[in-house]
N, C-alpha and C positions, 0 to 999 in steps of 0.2 A: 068771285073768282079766286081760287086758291094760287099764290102765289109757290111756284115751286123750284127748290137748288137740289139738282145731283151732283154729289161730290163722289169725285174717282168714275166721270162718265166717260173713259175712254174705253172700256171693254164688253165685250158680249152685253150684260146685263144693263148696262149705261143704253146701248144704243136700242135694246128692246125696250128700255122706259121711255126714252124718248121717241120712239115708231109709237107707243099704247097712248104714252100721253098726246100725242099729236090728236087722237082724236075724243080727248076728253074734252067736255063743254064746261065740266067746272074747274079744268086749272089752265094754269098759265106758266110752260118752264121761262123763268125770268136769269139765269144762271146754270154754267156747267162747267165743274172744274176738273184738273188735268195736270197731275205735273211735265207728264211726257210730252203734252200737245198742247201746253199751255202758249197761248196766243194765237193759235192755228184756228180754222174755220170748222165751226162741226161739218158743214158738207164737204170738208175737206177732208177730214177722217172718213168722214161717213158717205159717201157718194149718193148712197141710195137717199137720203135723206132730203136732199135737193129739193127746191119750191118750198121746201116744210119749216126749216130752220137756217133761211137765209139770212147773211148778215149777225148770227148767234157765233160768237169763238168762247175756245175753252178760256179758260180765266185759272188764274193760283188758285189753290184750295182755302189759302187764306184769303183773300179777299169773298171768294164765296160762303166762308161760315160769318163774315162780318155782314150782311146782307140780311134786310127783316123780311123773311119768310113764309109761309103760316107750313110749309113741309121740307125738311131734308131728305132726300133718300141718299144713303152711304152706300158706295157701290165700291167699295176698298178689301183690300185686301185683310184676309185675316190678322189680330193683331196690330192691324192700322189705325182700327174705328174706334176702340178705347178711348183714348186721349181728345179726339174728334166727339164724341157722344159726351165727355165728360163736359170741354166747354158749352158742345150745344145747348146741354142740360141745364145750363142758367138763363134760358130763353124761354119763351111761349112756344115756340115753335114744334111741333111732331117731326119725330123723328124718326125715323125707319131703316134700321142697319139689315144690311143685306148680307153682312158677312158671320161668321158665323161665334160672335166676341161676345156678344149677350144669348146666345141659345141656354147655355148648358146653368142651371141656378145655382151648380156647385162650383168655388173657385178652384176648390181642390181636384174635381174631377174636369175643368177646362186645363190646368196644368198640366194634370198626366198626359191628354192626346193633344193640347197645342203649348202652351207652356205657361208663365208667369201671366197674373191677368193685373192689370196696372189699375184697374178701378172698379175690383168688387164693389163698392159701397153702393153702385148703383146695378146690379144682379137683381136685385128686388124691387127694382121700379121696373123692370122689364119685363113682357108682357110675351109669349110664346104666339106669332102670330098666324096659325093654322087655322083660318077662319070657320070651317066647316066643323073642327071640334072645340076651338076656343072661344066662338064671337061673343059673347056676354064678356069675356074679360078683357077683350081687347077693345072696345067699344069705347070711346073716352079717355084712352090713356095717350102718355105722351110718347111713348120708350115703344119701339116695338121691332122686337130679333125676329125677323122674315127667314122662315123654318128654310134648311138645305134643302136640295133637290131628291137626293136620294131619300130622309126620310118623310117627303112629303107624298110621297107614293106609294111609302111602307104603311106610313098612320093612315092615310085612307084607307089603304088594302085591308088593313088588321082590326082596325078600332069598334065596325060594328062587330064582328065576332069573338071577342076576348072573355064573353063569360062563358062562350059555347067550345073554346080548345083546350086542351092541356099547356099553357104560357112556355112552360121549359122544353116541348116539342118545335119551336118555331124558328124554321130556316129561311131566310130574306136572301135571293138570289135576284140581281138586279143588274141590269145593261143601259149603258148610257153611249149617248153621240160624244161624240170629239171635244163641244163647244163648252162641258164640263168642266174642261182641264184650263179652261180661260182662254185669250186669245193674246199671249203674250206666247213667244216663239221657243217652241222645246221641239225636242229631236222627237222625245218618245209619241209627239200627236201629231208629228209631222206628214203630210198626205202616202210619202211613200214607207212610211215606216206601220201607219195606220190601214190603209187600203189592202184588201183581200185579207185580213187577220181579224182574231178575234180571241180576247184573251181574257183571263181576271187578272185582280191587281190588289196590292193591299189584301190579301185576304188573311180574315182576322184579326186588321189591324189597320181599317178607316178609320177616320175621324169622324164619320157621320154615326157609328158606332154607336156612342155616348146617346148622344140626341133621340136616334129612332128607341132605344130602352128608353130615353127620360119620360117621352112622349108616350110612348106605351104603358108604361109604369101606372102615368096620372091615368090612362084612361081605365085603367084594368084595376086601379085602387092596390097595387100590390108590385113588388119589385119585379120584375120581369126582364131576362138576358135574353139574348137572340144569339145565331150564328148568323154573321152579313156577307157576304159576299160581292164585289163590283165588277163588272167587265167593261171590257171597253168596245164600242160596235166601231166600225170604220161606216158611222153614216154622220152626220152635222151635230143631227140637235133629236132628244130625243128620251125617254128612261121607260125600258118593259122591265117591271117587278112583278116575280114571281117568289109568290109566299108560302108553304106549305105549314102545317101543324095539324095536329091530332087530333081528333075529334073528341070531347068526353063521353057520347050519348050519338046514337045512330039518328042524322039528319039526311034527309033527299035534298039533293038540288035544288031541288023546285022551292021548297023550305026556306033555303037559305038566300035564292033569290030573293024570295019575298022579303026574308028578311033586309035586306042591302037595301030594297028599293024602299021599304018603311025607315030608314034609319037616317038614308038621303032624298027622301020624299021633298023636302024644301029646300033643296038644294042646289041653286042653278048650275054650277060649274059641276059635279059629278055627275056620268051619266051610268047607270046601271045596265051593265051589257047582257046579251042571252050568247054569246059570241065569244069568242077570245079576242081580246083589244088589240089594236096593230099603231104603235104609235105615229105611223103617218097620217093616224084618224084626226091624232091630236096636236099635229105639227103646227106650228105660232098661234096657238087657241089657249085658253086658261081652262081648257076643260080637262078633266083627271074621269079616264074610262077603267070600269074596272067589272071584270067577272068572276064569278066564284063556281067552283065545281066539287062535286063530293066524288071521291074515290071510295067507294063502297067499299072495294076490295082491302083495302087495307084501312080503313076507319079512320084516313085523311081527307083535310078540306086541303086544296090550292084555288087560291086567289090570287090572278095576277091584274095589273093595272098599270096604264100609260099615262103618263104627261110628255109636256113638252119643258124640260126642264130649265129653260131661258124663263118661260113664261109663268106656269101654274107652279114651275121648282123656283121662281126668282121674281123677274118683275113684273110678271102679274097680280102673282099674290103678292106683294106687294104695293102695287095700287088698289087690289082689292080692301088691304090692311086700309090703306089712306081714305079708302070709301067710305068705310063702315068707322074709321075716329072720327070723320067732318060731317058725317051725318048725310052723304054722298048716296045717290042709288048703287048699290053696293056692284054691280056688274057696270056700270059709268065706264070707257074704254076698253072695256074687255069683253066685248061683241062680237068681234071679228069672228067668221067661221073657220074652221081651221083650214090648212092647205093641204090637203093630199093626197096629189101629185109634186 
């Protein structure tokens, strides 16, 4: 039984590890830290949680990295995890940052979109953990940066297609729920300022930016820019990415399904649609739905695809990451069907 500490489990991403892990048979959350709620009852945060983690309260964050282990998952804020991964790192223990301090392998290009990074030295032990394109490398390591939300839905969308587009035609337009922005109180995702609107943000200038090029880059063997786009949907929880890019050579639809489904033929969490994806297909599931269509008329492909960005953009795949280090059936809590309704 894998002994397990979330550290920074007071937000969104905190309480969906702990709803996943609840019904995992090989761990055990034995710790959950919190500076905000430290000493408070997790069903006290967490209400839904009741019967499951009775009698568990948050704890300091220091007392919880002093605690022997066998997983940490880091649920902190950007910029937080550094210093927290650095100590962890003279432990046995795996570690699993969810924030987004170990993604990017250049320190120079983490400074331009987040800034100063306090412990490059360990960029290179860290392991990109997008299991459906990376699992040979992440298989065994210790160190593992749990890809953002938005571009885990772009690399799925794009990565079996990249020897069949034009790379410098490709626009990543993408909509997310509310629960993105975190669950710490801002006016701009507040119900009345969010409900009946719909809007972009950041455009040309996410932070997730960097990441979806790193990740495309390695899969396509060659440097690769996008143009991103984010909106924001007035629904909870959720990401519809829509990809378009140029075709190099005249392929049918039917082609390129085939292709998708040969590409994620063993792949339990993607399912290859004949449909356009509706992300309440894929609301609290780790599954990433995604279709592809040829525009004959103009010699583009669009691919769009859904997750649920709590889950398959955060703490799923990241227990998924935890499955497949310990040697775990790699879908172990991430069963659940999705909800939607």
């Amino acid at each position: 039984m894998a002994k397990i500490v979330i550290i920074g489990a007071n937000g969104y991403t905190g309480l969906e590890l702990l709803r996943l892990l609840a019904t995992h048979k090989e761990a055990e959350v034995v710790s959950v830290s919190s500076r905000q709620f430290e000493g408070d009852g997790v069903t006290d945060v967490f209400p839904s949680l009741a019967g499951i983690y009775d009698g568990l309260n948050f704890d300091s964050i220091e007392n919880s990295m002093k605690l022997k282990a066998d997983v940490f998952f880091l649920a902190l804020p950007h910029g937080a995890s550094m210093d927290t991964v650095k100590e962890l790192s003279k432990t046995d223990a795996l570690i699993i940052d969810l924030s987004a301090d170990f993604r990017l392998s250049d320190k120079d290009v983490y400074f331009d979109w987040y800034g100063e990074h306090t412990c490059p030295e360990l960029l290179d032990k860290a392991v990109y953990g997008l299991p459906e394109l990376f699992r040979k490398e992440i298989k065994g390591k210790k160190l593992i940066a749990n890809p953002g939300c938005y571009p885990t839905g772009a690399a799925l969308a794009l990565a079996p297609i990249l020897k069949d587009i034009d790379t410098a035609s490709i626009i990543i337009d993408s909509k997310s729920g509310t629960s993105g922005a975190g669950r710490s109180a801002a006016i701009e995702t507040s119900f009345v300022e969010v409900t009946e609107g719909f809007h972009p943000y950041k455009i040309a200038s996410h932070r997730h930016t960097p990441e979806i090029e790193q990740t495309l880059s390695v899969m396509g063997n060659a440097e690769i820019k996008v143009s991103f786009t984010p909106h924001l949907l007035p629904v909870s929880r959720g990401i519809l990415t829509t990809a378009y890019a140029n075709l190099k050579e005249g392929r049918s639809t039917e082609d390129l399904i085939a292709l998708y489904m040969d590409f994620y033929l063993t792949e339990e969490f993607v399912r290859v649609k004949y449909t356009a994806p509706d992300i309440k297909d894929v609301r609290g599931s780790n599954y990433c739905d995604i279709n592809v269509t040829v525009d004959s008329r103009t010699g583009r492909v669009i691919i769009v695809s859904a997750i649920d960005n709590l889950v398959k953009g955060a703490s799923g795949q990241a227990i998924q990451n935890m499955n497949i280090c310990l040697g775990f059936d790699e879908s172990e809590g991430l069963l659940s069907a999705p909800l939607s309704i």
